[in-house]
KOLLO-198918 format. One record per residue: x, y, z of N, C-alpha, C in turn; residue in one letter; residue number from 1. Coordinates in pm, whole numbers. Layout:
N
> X; Y; Z; X; Y; Z; X; Y; Z; A; NUM
...
END
This chain:
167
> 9244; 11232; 9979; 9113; 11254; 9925; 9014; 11253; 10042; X; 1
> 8954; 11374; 10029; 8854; 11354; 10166; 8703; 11263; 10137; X; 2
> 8613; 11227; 10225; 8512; 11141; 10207; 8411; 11178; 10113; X; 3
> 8389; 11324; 10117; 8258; 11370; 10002; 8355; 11357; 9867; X; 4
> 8472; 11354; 9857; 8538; 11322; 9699; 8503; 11232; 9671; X; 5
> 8512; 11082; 9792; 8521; 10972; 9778; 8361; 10928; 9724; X; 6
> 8283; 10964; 9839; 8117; 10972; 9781; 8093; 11032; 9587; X; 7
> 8187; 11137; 9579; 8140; 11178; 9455; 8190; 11114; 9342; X; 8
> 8301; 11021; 9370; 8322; 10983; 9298; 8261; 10855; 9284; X; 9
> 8217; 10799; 9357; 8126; 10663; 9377; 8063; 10688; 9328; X; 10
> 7970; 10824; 9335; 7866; 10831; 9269; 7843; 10875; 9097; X; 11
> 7983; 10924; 9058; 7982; 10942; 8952; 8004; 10809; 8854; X; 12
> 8058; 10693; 8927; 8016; 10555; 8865; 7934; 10498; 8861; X; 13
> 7817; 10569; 8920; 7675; 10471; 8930; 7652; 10433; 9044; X; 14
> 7710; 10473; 9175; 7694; 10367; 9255; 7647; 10481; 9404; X; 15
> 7568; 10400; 9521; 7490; 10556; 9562; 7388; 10590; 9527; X; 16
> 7309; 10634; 9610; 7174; 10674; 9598; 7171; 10825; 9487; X; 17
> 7031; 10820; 9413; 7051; 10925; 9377; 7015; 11046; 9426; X; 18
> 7026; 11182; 9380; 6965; 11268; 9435; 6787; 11333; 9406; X; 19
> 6709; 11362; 9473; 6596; 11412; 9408; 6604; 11505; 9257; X; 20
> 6553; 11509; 9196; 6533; 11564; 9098; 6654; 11591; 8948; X; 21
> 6736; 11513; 9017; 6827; 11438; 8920; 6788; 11278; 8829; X; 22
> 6856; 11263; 8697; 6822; 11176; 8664; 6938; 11053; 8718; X; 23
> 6853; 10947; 8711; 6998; 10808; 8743; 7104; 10843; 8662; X; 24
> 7206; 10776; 8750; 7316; 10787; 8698; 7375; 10685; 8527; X; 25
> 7459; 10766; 8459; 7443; 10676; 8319; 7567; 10618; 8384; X; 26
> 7534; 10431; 8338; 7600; 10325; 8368; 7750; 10352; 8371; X; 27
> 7847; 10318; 8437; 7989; 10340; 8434; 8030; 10284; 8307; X; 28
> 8145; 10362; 8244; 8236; 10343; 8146; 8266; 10161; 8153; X; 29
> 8308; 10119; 8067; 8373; 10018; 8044; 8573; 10034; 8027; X; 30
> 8587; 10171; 8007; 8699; 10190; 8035; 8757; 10186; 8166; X; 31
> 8785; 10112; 8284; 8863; 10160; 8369; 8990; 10184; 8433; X; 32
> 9028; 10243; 8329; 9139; 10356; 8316; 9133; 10469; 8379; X; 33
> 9026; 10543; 8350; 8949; 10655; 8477; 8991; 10621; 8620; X; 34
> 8932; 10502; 8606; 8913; 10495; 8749; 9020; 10423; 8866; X; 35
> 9152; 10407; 8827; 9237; 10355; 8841; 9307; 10443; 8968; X; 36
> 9367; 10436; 9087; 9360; 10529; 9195; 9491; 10541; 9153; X; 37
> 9548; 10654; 9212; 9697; 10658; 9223; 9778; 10544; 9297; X; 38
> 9890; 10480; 9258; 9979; 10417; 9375; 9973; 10467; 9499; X; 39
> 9976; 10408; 9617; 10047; 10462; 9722; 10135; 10322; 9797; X; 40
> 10249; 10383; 9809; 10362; 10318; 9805; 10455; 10351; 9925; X; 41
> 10409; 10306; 10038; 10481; 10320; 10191; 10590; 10193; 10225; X; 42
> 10679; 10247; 10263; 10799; 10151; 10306; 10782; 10046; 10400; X; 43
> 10830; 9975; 10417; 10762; 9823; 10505; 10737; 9859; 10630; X; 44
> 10832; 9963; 10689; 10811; 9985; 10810; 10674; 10100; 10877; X; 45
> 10660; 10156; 10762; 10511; 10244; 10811; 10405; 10151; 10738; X; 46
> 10415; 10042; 10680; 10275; 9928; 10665; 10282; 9881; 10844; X; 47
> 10419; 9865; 10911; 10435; 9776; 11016; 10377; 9871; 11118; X; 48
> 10374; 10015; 11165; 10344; 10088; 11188; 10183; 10164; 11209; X; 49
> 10168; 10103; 11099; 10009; 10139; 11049; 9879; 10026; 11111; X; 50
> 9981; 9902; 11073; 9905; 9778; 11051; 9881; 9694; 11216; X; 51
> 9809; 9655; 11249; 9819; 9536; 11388; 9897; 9428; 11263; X; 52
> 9991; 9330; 11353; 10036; 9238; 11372; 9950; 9138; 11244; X; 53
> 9801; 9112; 11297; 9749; 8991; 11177; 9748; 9095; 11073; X; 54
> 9680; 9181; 11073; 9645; 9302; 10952; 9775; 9300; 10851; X; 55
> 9884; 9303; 10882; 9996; 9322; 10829; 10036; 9212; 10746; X; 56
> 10013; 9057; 10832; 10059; 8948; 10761; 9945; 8912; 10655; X; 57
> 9843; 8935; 10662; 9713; 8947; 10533; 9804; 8998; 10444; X; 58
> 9759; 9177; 10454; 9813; 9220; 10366; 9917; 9265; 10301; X; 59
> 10028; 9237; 10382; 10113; 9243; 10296; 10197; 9126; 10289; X; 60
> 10208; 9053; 10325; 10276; 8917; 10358; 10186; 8820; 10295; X; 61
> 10071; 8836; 10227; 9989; 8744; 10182; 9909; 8610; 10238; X; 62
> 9981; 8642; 10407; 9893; 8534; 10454; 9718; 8523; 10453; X; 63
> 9681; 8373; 10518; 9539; 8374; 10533; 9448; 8384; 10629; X; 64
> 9340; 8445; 10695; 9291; 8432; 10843; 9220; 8307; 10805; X; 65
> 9204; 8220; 10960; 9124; 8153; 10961; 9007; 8159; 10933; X; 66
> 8919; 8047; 10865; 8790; 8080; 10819; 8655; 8117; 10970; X; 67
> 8597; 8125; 10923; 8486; 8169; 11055; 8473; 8267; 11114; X; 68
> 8575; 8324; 11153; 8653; 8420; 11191; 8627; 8546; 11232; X; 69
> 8589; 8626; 11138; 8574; 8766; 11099; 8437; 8812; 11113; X; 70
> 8385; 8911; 11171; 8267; 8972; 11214; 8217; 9010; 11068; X; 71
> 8252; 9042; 10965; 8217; 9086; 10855; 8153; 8971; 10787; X; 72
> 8176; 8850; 10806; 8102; 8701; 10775; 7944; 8765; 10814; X; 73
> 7912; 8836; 10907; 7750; 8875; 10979; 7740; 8982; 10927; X; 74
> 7776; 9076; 10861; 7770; 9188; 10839; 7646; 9223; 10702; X; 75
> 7561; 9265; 10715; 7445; 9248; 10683; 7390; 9435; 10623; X; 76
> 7445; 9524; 10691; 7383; 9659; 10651; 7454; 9706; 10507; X; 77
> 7373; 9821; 10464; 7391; 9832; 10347; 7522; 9903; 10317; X; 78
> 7632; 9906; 10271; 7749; 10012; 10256; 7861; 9949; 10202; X; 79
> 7970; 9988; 10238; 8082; 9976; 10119; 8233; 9903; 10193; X; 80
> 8256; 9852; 10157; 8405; 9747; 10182; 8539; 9791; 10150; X; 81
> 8582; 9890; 10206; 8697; 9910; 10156; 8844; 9812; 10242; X; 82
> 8932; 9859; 10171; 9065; 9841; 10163; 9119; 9869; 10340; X; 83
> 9108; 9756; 10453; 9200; 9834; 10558; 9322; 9872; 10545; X; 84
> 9420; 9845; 10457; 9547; 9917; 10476; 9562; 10100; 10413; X; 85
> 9439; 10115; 10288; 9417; 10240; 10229; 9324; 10311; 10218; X; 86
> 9243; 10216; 10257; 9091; 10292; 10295; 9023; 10283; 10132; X; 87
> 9033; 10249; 10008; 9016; 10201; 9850; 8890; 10172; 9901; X; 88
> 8784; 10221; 9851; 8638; 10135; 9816; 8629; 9994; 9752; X; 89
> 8656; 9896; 9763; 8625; 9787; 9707; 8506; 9733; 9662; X; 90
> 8403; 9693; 9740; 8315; 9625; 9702; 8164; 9716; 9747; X; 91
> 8063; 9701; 9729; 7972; 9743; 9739; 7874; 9623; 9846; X; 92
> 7855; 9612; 9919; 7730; 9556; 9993; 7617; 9481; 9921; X; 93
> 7571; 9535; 9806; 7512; 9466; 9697; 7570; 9362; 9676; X; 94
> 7689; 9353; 9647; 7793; 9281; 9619; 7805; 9137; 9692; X; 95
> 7781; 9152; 9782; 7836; 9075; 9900; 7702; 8890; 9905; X; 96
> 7770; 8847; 9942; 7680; 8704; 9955; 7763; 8625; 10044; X; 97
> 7662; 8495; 10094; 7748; 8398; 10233; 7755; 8267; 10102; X; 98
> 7900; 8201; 10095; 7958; 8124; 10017; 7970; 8077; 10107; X; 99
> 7943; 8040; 10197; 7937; 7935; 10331; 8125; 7872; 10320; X; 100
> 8214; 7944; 10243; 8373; 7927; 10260; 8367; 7974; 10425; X; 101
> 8354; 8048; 10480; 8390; 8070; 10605; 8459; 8265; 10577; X; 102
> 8493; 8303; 10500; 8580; 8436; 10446; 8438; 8527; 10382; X; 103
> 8424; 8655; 10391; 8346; 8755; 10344; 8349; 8729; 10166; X; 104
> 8261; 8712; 10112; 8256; 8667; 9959; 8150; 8784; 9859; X; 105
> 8230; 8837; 9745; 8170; 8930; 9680; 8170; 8869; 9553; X; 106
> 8029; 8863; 9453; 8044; 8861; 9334; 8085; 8918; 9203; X; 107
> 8114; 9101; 9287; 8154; 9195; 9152; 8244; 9330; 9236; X; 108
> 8345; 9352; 9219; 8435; 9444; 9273; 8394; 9591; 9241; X; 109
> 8406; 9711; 9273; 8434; 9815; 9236; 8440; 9837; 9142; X; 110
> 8459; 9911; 9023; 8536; 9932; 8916; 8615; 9998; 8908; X; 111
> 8774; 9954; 8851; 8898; 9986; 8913; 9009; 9973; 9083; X; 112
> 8889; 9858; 9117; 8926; 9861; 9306; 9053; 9750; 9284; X; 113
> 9052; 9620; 9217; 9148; 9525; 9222; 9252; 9513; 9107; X; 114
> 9352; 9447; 9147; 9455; 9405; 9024; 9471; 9210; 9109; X; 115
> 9514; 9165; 8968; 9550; 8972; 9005; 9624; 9026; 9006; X; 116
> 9696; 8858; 9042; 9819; 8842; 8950; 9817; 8662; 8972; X; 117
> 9892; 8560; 8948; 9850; 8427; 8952; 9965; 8392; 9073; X; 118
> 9890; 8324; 9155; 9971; 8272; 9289; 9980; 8100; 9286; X; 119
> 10086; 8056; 9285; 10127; 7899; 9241; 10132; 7850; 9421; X; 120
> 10136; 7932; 9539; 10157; 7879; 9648; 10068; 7759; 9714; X; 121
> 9985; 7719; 9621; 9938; 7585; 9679; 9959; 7482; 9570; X; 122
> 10086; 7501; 9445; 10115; 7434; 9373; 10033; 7398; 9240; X; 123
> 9918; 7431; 9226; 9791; 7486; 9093; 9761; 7600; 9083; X; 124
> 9756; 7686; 8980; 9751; 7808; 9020; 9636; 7859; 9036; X; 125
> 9651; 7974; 9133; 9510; 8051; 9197; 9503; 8206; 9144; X; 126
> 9419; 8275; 9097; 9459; 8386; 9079; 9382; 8457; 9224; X; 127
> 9513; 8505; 9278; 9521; 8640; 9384; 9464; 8764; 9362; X; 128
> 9436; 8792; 9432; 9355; 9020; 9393; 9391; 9073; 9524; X; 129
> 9461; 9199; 9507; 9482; 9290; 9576; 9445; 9452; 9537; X; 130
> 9460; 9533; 9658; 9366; 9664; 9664; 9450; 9692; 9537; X; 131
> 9408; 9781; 9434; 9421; 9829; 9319; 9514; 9982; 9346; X; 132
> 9542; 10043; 9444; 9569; 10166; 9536; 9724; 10114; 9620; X; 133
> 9695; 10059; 9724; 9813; 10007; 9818; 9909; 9869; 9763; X; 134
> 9807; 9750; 9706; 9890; 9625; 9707; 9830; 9567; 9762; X; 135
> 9772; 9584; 9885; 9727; 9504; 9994; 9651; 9364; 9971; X; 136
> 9715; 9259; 9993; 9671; 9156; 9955; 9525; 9122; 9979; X; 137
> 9401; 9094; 9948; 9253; 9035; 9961; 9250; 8918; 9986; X; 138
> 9259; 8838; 9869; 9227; 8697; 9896; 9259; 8647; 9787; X; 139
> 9127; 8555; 9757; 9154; 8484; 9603; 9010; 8492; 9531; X; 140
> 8990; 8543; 9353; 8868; 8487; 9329; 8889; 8310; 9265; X; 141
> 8760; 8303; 9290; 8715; 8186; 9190; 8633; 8189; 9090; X; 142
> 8563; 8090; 8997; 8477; 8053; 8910; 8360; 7985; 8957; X; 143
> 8320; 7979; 9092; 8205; 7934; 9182; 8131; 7992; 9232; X; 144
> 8106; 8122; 9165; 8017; 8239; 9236; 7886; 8271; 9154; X; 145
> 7764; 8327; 9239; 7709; 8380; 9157; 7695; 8434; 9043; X; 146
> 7581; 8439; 8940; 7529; 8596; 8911; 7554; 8705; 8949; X; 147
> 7576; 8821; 8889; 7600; 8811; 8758; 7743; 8803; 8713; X; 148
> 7844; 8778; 8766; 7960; 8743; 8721; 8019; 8595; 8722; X; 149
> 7965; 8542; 8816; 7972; 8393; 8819; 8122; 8380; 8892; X; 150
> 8142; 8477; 8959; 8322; 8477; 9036; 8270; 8476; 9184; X; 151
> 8402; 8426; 9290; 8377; 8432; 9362; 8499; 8532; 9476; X; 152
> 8539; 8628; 9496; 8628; 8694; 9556; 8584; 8676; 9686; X; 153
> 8683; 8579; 9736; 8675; 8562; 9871; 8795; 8583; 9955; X; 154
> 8747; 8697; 10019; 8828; 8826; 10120; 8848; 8773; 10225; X; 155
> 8990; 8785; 10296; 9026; 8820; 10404; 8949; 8956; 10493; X; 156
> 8924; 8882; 10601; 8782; 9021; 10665; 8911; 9108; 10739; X; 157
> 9061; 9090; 10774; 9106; 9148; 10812; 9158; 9228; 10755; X; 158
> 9114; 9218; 10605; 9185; 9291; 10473; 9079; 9410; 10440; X; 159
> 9005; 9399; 10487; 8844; 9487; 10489; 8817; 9583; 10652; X; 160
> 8757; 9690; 10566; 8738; 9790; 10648; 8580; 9825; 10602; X; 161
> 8472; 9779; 10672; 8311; 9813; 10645; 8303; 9996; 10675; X; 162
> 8238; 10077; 10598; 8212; 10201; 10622; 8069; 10171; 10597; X; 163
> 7956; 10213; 10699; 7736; 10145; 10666; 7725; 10283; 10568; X; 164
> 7619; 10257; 10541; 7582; 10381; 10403; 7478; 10463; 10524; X; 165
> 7505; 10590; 10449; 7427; 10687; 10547; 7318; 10681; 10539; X; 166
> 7240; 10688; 10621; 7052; 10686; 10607; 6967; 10768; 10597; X; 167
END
């Protein structure tokens, strides 16, 4: 999918500036089924291929980066969060807030960007989210987040790829 698909389709969810003499965009579906990307499904060795060394154990190995860490903790301009292993739009910049966790923290995903599933690896369970497209592991949300969802998805910054919004 090339980038103006990707723009058009962002923008056909609401999201994106509008154009002059168009009206706003009507609010995205509550179905997202639409918006659900195709699988893409690469063999371990072209993730290993693709990926640096930490990038790899994030996402696909489910490890964690250290907190503090990540340049995207400062990351402040307006634009969009996608997926480093698939390039998936994830989060929106709007989105984004400092949860002083130390990890890049969003209150509301994409629509259609994530799938859980429940991770017992610290022995209580956590529910996990990964890119909705590749697998690629994110992080974890919580129930300690803002308005307006009151969640807290807190990302691995090595799991994130910033694209700034055009000006």
């Amino acid at each position: 999918m090339t980038k103006r698909q990707w723009l058009q389709r962002l923008s056909a969810l609401g999201f994106g500036p509008a154009r002059a003499g168009t009206a706003p965009a009507a609010a995205p579906a509550t179905d997202t089924a639409a918006c659900q990307p195709e699988p893409l499904q690469w063999p371990d060795d072209e993730w290993k291929r693709r990926l640096g060394p930490d990038q790899y154990a994030v996402l696909r190995r489910q490890a964690t980066e250290s907190p503090h860490g990540s340049a995207l903790n400062r990351e402040k301009r307006a634009g969009t969060y996608h997926c480093a292993g698939c390039n998936w739009p994830l989060f929106s910049s709007d989105a984004k807030y400092d949860s002083g966790s130390g990890w890049p923290s969003f209150h509301t995903p994409l629509p259609g960007a994530l799938s859980t599933r429940t991770d017992y690896k610290m022995i209580l369970p956590r529910t996990e989210y990964h890119c909705a497209r590749c697998g690629g592991h994110q992080g974890h949300v919580f129930d300690d987040g803002p308005l307006p969802s009151g969640k807290r998805y807190c990302n691995n910054g090595l799991a994130l790829r910033f694209e700034a919004a055009q000006a």
